[in-house]
N, C-alpha and C positions, 0 to 999 in steps of 0.2 A: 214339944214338937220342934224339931230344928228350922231353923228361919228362913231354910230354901226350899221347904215341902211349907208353907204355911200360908193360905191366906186368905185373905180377911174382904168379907163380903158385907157391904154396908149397905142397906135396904131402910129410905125413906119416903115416906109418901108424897112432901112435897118439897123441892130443891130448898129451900130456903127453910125448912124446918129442921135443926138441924139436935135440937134436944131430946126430939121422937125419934129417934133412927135404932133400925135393930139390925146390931152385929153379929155376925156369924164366921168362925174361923174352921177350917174345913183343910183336909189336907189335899195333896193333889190328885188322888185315887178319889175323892169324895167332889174336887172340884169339876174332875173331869165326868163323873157319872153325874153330877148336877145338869151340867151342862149338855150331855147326852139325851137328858131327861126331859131340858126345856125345848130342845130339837125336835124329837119325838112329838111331843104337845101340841107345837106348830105347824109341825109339817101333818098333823093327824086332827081334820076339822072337825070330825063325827065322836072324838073321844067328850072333850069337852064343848060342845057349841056357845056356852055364854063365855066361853072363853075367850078376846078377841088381842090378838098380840099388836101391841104396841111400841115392838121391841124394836130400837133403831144401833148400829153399830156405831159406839164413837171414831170420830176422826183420830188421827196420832197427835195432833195439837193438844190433846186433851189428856194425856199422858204422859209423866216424868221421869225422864228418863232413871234409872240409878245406879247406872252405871255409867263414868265417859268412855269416850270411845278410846283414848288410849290403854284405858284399863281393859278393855275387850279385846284390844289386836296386840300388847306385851306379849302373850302365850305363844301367838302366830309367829309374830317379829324374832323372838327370843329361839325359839323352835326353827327360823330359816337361816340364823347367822348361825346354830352351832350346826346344821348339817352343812352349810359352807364351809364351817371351819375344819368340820372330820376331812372333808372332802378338800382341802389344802393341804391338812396334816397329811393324809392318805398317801394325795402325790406327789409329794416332796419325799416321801421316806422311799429309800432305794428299794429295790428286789433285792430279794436276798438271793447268795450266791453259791453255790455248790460247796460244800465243805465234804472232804476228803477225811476221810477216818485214816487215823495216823495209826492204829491197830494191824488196819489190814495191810498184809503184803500185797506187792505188784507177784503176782507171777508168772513166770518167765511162759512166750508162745515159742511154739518149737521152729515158728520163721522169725523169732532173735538168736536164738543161739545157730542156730543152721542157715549157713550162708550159701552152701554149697546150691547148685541148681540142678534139679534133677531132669536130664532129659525126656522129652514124648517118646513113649511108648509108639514105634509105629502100628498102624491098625492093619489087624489081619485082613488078608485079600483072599475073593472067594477063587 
């Protein structure tokens, strides 16, 4: 089982006993339905009655970290310097500029070669 789906649930009866403890590794589809299950149990008095939860949440003092925090925000950091840097390369490189197909001729309109001006027509009267 890979080491990011894996983990390991340690169940003793009493803190300081620590050669009785029964291990359990469980993946996170199984962690998460465990944990569904113990929810369920609690929040439902009438299923088990000699059941009585003793279940308290630990504090965050009570957890180590394993990973530091620079190792957590590299991805972020690293991720905002290069959209900065697309985003310098971007606007520093010019537009581009109209290119002219050397192929095509110009062809001539008939007011270049025809200079002459042709008088108005005056408009019939009724």
């Amino acid at each position: 089982m890979p080491e990011k789906n894996r983990h390991l649930l340690l169940w003793q009866e009493k803190k300081e006993d620590t050669n009785h403890q029964l291990r359990i590794e469980l993946s996170t589809v199984q962690f998460f339905d465990l944990l569904e299950t113990i929810d369920q149990l609690c929040a439902d008095n009438y299923t088990l009655p000699q059941l009585q939860d003793h279940l308290k949440p630990l504090s965050s003092r009570h957890r180590q970290g394993d990973i530091s925090i620079i190792q957590q925000s590299t991805p972020a950091v690293l991720g905002f310097f290069s959209l900065a840097l697309v985003a310098i390369a971007l606007f520093i490189i010019p537009n581009p500029s109209i290119i002219k197909d050397p192929n095509q001729e110009l062809k001539p309109t008939p007011t270049q070669n025809n200079n002459k001006q042709i008088p108005p027509l005056p408009l019939p009267r009724k």
